[in-house]
C-alpha positions in Angstrom: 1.4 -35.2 -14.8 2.7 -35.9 -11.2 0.9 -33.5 -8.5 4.7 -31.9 -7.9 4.5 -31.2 -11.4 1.0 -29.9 -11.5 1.9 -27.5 -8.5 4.6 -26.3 -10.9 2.7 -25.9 -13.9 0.0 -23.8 -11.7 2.3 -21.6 -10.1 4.2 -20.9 -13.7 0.6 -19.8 -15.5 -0.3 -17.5 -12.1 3.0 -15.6 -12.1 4.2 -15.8 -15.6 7.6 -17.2 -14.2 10.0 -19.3 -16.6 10.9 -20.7 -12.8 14.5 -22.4 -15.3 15.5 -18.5 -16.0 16.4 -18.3 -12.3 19.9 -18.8 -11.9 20.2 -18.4 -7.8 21.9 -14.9 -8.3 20.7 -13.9 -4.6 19.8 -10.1 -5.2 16.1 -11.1 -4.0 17.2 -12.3 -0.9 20.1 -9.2 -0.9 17.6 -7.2 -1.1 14.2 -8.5 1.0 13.6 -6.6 4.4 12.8 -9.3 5.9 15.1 -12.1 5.0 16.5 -12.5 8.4 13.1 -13.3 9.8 13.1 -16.4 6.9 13.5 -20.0 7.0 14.0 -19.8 3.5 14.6 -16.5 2.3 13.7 -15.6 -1.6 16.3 -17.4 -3.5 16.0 -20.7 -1.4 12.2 -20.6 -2.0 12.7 -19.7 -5.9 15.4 -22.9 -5.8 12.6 -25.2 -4.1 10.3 -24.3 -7.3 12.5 -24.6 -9.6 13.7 -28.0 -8.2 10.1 -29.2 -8.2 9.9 -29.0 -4.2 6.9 -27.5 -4.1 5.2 -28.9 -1.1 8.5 -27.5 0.9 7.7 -24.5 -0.3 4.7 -24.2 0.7 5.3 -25.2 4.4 8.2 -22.0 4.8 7.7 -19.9 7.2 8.9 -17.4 5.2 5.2 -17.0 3.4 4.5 -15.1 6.5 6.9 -12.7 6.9 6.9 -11.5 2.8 6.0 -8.1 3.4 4.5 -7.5 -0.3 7.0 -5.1 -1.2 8.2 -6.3 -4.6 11.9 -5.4 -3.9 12.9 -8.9 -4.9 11.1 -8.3 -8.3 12.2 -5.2 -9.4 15.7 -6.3 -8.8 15.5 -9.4 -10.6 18.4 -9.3 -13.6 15.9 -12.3 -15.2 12.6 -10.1 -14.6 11.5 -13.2 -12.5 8.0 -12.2 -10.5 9.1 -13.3 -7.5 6.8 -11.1 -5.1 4.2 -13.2 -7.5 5.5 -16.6 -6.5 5.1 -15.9 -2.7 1.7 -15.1 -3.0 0.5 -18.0 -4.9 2.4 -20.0 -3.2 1.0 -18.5 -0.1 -2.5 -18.8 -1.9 -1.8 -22.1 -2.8 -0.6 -23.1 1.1 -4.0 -21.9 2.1 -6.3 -23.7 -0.4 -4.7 -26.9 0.3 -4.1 -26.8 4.1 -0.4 -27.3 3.3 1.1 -24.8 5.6 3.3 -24.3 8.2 2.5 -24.1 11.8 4.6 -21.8 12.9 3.1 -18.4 15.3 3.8 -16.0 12.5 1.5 -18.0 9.8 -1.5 -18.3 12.6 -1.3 -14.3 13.2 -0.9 -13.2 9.3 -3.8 -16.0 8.8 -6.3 -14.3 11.7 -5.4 -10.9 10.0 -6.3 -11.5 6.7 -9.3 -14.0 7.0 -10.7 -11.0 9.8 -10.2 -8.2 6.9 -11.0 -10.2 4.2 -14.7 -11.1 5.8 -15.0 -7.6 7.2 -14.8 -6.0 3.2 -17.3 -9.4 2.6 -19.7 -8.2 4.8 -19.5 -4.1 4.5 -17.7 -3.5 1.3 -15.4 -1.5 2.8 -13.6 -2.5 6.0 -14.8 -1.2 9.1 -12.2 -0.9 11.3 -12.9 -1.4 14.9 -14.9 -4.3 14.0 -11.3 -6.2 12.3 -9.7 -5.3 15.2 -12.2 -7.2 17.4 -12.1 -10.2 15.3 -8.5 -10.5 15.4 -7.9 -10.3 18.7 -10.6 -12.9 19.3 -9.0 -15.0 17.1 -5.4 -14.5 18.5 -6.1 -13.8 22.0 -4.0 -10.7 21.5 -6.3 -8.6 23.4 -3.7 -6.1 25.3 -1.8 -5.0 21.9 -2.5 -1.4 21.1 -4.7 -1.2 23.7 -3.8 2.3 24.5 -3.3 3.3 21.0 -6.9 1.8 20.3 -8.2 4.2 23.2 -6.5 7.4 21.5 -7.9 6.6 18.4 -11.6 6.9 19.3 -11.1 9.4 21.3 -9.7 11.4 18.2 -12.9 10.1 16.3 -10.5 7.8 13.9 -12.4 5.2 15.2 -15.8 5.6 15.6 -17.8 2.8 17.5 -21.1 3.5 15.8 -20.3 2.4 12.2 -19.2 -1.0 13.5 -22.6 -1.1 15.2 -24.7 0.8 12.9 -22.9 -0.5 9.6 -23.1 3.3 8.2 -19.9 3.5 6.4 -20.7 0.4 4.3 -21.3 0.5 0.4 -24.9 0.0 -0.9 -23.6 -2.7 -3.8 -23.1 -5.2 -1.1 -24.9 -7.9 -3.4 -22.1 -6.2 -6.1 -19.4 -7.2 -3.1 -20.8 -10.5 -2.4 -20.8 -11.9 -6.3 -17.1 -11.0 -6.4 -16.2 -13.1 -3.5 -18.0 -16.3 -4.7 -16.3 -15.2 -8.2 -12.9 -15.3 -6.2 -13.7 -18.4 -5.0 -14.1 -20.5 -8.7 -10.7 -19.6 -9.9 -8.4 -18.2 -7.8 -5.4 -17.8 -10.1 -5.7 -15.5 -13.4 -2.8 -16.6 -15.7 -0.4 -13.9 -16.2 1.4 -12.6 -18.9 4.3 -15.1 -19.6 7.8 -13.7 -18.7 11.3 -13.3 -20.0 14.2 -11.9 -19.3 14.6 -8.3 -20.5 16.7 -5.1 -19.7 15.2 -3.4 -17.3 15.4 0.8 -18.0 13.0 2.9 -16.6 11.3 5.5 -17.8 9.0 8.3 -16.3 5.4 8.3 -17.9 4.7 11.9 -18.9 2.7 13.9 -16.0 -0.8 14.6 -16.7 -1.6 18.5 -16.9 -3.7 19.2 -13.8 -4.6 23.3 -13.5 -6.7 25.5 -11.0 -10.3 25.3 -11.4 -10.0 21.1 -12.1 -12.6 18.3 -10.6 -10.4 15.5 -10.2 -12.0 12.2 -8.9 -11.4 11.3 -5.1 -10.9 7.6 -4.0 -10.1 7.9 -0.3 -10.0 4.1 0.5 -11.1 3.0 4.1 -8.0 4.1 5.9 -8.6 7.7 5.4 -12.0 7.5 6.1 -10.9 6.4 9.4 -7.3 5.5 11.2 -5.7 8.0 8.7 -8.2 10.8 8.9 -6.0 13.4 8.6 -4.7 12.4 5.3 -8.2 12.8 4.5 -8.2 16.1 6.3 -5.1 17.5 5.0 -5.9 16.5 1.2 -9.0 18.3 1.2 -7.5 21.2 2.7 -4.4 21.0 0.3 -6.8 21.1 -2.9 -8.9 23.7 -2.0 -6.1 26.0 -1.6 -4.5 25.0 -4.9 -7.9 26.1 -6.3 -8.6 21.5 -7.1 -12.3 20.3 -6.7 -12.4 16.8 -5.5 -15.5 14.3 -7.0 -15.6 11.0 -4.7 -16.1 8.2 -6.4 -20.0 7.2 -5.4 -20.3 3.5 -3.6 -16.5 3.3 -3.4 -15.6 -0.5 -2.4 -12.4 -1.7 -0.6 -9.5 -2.4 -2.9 -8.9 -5.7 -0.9 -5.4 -4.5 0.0 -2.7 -6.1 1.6 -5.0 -8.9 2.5 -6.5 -9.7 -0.6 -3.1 -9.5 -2.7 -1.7 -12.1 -0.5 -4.0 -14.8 -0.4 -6.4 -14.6 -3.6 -5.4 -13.1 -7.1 -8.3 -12.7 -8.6 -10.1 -11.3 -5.5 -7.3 -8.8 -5.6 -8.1 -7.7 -9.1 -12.0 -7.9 -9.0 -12.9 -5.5 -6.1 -10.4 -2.4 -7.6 -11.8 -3.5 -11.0 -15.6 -2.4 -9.3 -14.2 1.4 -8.4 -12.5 1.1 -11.8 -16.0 0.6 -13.5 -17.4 2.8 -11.1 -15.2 6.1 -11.7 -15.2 5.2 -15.8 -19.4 5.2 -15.5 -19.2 8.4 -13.5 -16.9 10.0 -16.2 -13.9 10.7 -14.1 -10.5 11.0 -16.3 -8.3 11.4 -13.3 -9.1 9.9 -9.7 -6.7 11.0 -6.3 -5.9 7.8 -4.5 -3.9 9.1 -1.3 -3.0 5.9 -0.3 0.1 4.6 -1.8 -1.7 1.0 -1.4 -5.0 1.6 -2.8 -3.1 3.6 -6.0 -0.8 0.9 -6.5 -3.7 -2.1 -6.5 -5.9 0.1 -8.7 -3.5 1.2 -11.3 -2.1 -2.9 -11.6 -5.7 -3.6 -12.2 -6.8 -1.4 -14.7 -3.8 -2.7 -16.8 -4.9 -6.1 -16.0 -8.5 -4.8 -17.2 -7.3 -3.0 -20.8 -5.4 -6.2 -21.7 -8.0 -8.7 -21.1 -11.6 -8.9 -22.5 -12.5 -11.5 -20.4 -11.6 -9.7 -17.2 -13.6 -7.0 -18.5 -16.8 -9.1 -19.5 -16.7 -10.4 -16.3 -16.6 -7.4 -14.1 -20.0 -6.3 -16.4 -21.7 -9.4 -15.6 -21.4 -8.5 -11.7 -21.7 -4.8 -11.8 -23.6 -4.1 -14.9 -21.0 -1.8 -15.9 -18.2 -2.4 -18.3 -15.1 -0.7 -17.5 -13.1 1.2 -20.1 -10.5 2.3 -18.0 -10.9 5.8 -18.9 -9.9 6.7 -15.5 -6.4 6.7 -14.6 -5.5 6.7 -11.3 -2.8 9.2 -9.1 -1.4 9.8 -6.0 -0.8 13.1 -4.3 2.8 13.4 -5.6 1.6 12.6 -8.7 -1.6 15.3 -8.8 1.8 18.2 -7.3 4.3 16.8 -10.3 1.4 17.7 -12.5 0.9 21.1 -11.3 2.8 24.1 -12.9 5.5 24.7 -10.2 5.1 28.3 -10.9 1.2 27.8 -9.5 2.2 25.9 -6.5 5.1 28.7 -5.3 2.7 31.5 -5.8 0.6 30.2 -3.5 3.1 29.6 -0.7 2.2 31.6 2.0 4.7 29.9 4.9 8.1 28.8 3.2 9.0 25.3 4.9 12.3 27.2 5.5 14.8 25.2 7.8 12.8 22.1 8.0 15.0 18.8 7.1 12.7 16.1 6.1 13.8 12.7 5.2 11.5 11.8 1.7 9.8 8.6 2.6 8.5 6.7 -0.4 8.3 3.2 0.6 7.5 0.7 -1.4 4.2 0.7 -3.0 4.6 4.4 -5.2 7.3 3.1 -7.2 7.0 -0.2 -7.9 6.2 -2.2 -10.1 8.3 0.3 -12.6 6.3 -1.0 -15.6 3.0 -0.6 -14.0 3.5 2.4 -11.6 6.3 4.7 -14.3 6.3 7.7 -11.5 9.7 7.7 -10.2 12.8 6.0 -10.0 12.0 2.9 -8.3 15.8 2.9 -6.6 16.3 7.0 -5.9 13.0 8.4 -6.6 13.7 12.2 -6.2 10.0 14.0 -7.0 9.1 14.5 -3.6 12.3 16.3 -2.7 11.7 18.4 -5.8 8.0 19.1 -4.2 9.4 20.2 -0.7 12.2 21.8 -2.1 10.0 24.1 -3.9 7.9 24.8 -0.4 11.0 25.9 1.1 12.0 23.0 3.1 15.8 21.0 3.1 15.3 17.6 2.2 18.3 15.3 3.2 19.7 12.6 1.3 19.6 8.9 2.6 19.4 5.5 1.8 16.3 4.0 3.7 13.7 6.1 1.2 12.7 3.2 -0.8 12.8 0.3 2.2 9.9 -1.1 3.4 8.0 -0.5 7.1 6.4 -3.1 7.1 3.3 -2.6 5.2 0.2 -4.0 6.5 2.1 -6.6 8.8 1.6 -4.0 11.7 -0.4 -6.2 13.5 0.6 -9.5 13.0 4.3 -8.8 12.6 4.7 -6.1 15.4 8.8 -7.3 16.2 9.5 -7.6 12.5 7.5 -4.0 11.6 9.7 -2.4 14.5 13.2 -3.7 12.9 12.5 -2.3 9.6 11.1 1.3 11.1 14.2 1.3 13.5 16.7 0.7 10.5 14.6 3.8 8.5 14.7 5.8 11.4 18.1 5.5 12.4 19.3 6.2 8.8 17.1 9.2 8.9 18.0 10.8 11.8 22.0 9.9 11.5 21.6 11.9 7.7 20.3 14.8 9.8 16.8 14.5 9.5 14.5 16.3 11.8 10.9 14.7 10.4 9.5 12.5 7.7 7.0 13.0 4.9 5.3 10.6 3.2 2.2 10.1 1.1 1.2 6.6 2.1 -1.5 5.5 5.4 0.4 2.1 6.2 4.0 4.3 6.4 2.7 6.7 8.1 1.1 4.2 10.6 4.1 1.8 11.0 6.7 5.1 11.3 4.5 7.2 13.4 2.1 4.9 15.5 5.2 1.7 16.0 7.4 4.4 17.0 7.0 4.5 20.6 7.3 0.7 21.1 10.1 0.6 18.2 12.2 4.0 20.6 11.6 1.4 23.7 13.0 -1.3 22.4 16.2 0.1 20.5 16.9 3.4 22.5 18.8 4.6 19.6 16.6 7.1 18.0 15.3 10.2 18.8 11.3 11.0 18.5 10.6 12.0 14.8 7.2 13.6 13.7 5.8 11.7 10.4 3.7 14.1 8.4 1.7 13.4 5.4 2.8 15.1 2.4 -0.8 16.9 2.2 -0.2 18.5 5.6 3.0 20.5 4.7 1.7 21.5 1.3 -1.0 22.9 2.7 0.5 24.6 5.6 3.2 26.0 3.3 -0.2 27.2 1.3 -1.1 28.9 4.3 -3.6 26.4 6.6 -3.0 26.3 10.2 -1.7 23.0 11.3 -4.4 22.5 13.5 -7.0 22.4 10.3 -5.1 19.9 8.7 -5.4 17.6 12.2 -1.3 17.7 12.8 -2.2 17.2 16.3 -3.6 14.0 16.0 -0.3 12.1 15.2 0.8 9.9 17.8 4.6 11.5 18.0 4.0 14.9 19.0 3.6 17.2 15.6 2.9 20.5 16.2 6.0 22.5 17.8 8.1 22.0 14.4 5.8 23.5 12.0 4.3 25.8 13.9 7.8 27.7 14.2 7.3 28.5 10.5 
């Protein structure tokens, strides 16, 4: 077997990919945010495979500007993986020092070898301190300088837990053995794939009532930059009568970072909180952020089809998981309310409010894994603020990417994609967002300043959290749920209601 031919072989049995079903219909590339930014936008990269070009492949540029978003996949008409096939390749690129050296792959590079050793040394990532190491390792100091500032002066940052190492998980020896696991085989075969009508189907909402613990997996984001997601979900479940459990010794999911650069990294630090919140007894387990739900649920399908994955994750954690605990989002844990229960306890309608629904694209796809919404016009979270009162408008950006985490290493490319969302937004009539995801919220709300500079096109838009307006519809003021913390000023709209 030639090494063309073993490059081939290796990508087919770490994305499942027939790479021959692919017959260059250009819907991936149609579709992918950030084609224009490409040398070799999805289709050209799938042709290289296919053609047995591998080593072309894996010096694109465009392996740094895939923003993870799996519109390519979902869109597929031969159910090709090809959101798969950029990250192994990318993977691959890495591994074997065959990369491109263009900017963009030295910046996406310094971000994710800075997270990735961060969640290596803490177990969950401590955010000051990746923000250090990047910059030292891009020489980026100036960006977000101000916005750095703001934040630990709002206490999103805090200084002390980068110095004091307080916010880090006691199972670091746990954290440590999956790493050097990662490290012997990183590519788990995947499922082999064919082509097959696509039709989705909602999975049935779990029954969630007053007077419920549900399990609480806040991830690192809202225990820090996004702290009032934290804030606001807290608030938001005690006032529809939820107790929250936190899953104890909670690790990083390995995020963005992980899931671009090392598969089985990817699955084996959810697969720890997956172990962890089955031991603990947890059914259900709220996972605000869109990321951290979407990387858990993936992997505790991953874990009830494979035995092996499962023996493995005992022999580093001692625990076995059974994957008894499913994992929602906050839409989710609403949609699995009794409406009736939610309107009686709306103290301040959302009345004259027109919010653009932002999904993204992490709460919707992959359909077969995730099964919430429609993954091309989700509608649930109009149905939600509908129900508090509010007008939700209808557009066509809701299931577009931001930008995910590319925030910092991709800052031009992030501010394209927020000013197309933003512009469709506001030209549909909308006077705010909502979304239930950290990274949106970030790249909308935080890029937004730089992104108005830039384009001058668009007026300022608040970006709430869906937790906030829930539970100031409920009755909280919008100072308890931190509304004033946002970067684009927050407070005047709702507190007209």
């Amino acid at each position: 077997m030639t090494v063309k031919d073993t490059l081939k072989h290796q990508l087919e049995e770490s994305t499942g990919n027939d790479y021959n079903c692919c017959y260059q219909c250009g819907k991936c590339t149609a579709g992918c945010p950030a084609g224009t930014f490409m040398d070799s936008p999805p289709a050209r990269i799938m042709r290289l495979v296919q053609a047995g070009y591998i080593e072309d492949a894996l010096k694109s540029e465009a392996l740094w500007f895939c923003v993870g978003c799996m519109t390519c996949t979902s869109r597929c008409p031969q159910n090709m993986d090809i959101a798969a096939t950029m990250d192994s390749l990318r993977a691959m690129a890495l591994e074997k020092g065959i990369v491109s050296e263009n900017r963009s792959k030295k910046l996406v590079t310094a971000f994710h070898v800075s997270f990735l050793n961060n969640v290596r040394k803490h177990g969950r990532l401590e955010e000051l301190s990746l923000i250090n190491s990047y910059k030292l390792r891009t020489r980026t100091f100036l960006q977000d300088a101000e916005s750095g500032v703001k934040m630990i002066m709002s206490g999103k940052i805090n200084p002390l837990h980068t110095l004091t190492g307080k916010g880090g998980v006691k199972g670091k020896e746990q954290i440590v053995k999956i790493f050097e696991a990662s490290k012997k085989e990183a590519h788990l075969s995947a499922p082999k794939r064919r082509p097959i009508k696509k039709d989705f189907t909602a999975k049935a909402a779990r029954s969630i009532k007053p007077g419920m613990t549900i399990g609480y997996y806040p991830g690192c984001s809202l225990s820090g930059t996004a702290r009032e997601y934290d804030i606001s979900v807290k608030k938001m479940c005690s006032l529809l009568g939820l107790k929250l459990q936190e899953i104890e010794d909670w690790n990083c999911c390995g995020a963005t970072s992980a899931h671009a650069t090392n598969h089985k990294l990817a699955v084996l630090l959810p697969a720890r909180n997956q172990a962890l919140a089955d031991a603990q007894g947890l059914d259900l387990v709220l996972a605000p952020c869109a990321a951290c739900q979407n990387r858990q649920v993936t992997t505790r399908q991953s874990l009830l089809d494979s035995q092996e994955l499962r023996e493995e994750v005992r022999s580093i954690t001692g625990i076995e998981p059974t994957g008894r605990a499913e994992f929602i989002g906050v839409t989710q844990l609403l949609e699995a309310m009794d409406p009736e229960e939610i309107k009686k306890r709306v103290k301040k309608p959302l009345t004259g409010l027109h919010l653009a629904c932002y999904y993204g694209c992490l709460l919707v796809r992959p359909m077969e894994a995730m099964g919430f919404d429609d993954p091309e016009n989700p509608l649930k979270m109009e149905a939600i603020m509908t129900a508090l009162g509010a007008t939700p408008i209808e557009w066509a950006f809701k299931i577009e990417c931001c930008g995910a985490g590319l925030t910092l290493a991709q800052q031009p490319l992030v501010e394209e994609l927020t000013h197309s969302i933003a512009k469709n937004a506001a030209d549909n009539g909308a006077e705010a967002f909502v979304v239930a995801c950290p990274l949106c919220q970030a790249n909308l709300d935080m890029r937004q300043g730089s992104m108005r500079k830039r384009f001058g096109d668009v007026k300022e838009m608040p970006v709430y959290y869906i937790s906030e307006l829930v539970a100031i519809a409920c009755g909280a003021d919008p100072s308890d749920v931190a509304v004033g913390e946002h970067f684009v000023p927050a407070l005047d709209l709702v507190s007209k209601l």
